[in-house]
N, C-alpha and C positions, 0 to 999 in steps of 0.2 A: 801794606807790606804783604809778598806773595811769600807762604809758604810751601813747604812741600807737602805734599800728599804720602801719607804711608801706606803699604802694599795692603795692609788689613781696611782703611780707610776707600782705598779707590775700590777692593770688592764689596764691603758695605754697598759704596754708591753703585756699583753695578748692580748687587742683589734689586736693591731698591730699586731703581730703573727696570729691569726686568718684569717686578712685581706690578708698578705702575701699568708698563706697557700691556702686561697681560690684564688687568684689571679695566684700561683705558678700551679695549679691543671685547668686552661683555656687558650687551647694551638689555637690556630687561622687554625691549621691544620686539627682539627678534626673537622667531617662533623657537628656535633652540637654547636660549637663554638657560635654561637649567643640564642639559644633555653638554651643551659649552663649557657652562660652570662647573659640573662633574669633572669634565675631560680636564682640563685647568687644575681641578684642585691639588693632585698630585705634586706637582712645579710648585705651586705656590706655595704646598705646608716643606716641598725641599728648601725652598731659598729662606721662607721665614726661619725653615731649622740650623740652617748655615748663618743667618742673621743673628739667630740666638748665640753662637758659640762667641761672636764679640762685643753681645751684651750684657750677659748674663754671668756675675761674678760668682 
């Protein structure tokens, strides 16, 4: 049975996906790897803090 997706549900999945893809795209082998991960970190504590407000009771 296909349900509907709710508008807080499909941004969850968006958050997630975003965080994936930026996590997918910081490889420990390239000489920037930490100067990367700095630049990255910002986006990633925004979307985990937009994550938080539909987990967090």
């Amino acid at each position: 049975m296909n349900r509907q997706f709710t508008e807080e549900e499909m941004h969850v999945a968006d958050c997630l996906q975003e965080i994936q893809k930026i996590i997918n795209q910081l490889h420990i082998t390239d000489e920037s790897f930490l100067e990367d991960t700095k630049r990255e970190l910002p986006r990633l504590t925004e979307l985990m803090e937009d994550l938080e407000k539909y987990t967090v009771e």
